[in-house]
Backbone as CSV, one residue per row, in Angstrom:
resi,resn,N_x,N_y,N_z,CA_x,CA_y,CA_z,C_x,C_y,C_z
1,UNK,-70.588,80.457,40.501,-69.865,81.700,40.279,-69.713,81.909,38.767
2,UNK,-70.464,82.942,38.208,-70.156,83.547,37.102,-68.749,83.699,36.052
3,UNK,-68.731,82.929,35.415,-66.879,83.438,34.400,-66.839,84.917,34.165
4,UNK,-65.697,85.283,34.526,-65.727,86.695,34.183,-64.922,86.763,32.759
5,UNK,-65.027,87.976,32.073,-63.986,88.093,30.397,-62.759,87.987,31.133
6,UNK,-61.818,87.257,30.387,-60.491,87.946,30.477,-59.906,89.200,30.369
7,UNK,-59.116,90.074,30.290,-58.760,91.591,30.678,-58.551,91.279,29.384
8,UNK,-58.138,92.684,28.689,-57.537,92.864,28.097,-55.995,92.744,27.129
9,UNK,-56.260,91.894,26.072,-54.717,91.268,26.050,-53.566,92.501,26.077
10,UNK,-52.352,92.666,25.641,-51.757,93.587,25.875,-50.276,93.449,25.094
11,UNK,-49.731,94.031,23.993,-48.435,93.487,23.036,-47.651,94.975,23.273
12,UNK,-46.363,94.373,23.339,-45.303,95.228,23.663,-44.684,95.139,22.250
13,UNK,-44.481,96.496,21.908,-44.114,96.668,20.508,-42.504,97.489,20.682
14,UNK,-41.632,97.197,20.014,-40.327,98.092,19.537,-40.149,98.559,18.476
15,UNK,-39.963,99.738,18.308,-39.914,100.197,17.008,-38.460,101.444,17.076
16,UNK,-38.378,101.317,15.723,-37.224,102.711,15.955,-37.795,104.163,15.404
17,UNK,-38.283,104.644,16.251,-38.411,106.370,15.547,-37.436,107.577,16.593
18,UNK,-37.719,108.285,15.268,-36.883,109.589,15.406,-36.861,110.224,16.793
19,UNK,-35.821,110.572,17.179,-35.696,110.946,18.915,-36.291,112.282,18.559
20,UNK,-35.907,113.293,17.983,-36.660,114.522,18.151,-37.721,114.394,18.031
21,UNK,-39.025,113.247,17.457,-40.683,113.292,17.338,-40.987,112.845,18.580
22,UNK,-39.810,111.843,18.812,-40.510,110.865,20.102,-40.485,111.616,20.920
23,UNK,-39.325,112.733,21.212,-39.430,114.035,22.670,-40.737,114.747,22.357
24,UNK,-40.637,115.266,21.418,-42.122,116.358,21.426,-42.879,115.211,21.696
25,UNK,-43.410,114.382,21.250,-44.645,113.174,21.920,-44.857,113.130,22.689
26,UNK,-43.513,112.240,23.327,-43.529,112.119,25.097,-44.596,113.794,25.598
27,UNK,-43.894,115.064,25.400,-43.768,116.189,26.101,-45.310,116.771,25.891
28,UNK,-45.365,116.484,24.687,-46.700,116.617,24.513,-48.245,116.203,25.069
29,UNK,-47.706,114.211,25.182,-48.376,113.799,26.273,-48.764,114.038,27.419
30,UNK,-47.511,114.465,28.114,-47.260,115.067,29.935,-48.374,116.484,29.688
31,UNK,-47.656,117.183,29.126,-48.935,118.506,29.357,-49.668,118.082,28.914
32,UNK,-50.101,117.146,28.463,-51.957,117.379,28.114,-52.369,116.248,29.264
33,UNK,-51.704,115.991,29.753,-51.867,114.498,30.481,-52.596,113.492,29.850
34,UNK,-51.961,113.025,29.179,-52.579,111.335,28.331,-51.105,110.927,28.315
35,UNK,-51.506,109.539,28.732,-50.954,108.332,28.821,-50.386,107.854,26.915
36,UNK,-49.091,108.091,26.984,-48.422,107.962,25.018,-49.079,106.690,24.755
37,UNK,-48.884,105.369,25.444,-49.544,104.090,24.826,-51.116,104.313,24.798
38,UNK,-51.775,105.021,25.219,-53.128,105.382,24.847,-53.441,106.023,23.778
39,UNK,-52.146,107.276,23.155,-53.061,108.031,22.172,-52.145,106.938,20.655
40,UNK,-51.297,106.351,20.951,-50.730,105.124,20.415,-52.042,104.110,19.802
41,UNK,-52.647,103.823,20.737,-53.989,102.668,20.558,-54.789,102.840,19.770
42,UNK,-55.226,104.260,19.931,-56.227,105.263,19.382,-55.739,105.837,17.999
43,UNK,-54.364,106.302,17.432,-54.157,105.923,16.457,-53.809,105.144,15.514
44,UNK,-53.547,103.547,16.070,-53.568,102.014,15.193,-54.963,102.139,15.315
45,UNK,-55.706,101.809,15.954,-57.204,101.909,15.689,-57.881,102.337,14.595
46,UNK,-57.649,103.803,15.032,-58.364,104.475,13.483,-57.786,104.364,12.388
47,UNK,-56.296,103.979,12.281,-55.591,103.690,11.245,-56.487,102.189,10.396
48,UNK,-56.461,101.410,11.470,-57.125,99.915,10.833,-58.634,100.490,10.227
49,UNK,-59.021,101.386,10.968,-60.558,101.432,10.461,-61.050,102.220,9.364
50,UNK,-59.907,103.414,9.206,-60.478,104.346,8.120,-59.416,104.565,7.067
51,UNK,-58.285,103.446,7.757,-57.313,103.480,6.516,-56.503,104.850,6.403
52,UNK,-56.522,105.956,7.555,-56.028,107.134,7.712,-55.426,107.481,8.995
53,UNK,-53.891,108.271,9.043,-53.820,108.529,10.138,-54.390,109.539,10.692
């Protein structure tokens, strides 16, 4: 039987930001439907890579 990869690791982060950005976020998320820890990922990502948010 083949090893399969392990999944994906996964870090739970706390941070303190501003309640009025974090509502529009959240709200923003829901209507567009994306998942906040996804567009979260996607901007540390490109942050590490191009040095820009």
């Amino acid at each position: 039987m083949a090893a399969t990869p392990p999944g994906a690791q996964k870090m739970k982060i706390d941070y303190t930001i501003d309640r009025k950005i974090y509502d529009e976020f959240i709200k923003n998320c829901s209507r567009k439907g994306f998942a906040p820890q996804v567009i979260v990922e996607k901007l540390m990502k490109k942050f590490s890579e191009t040095g820009q948010a």
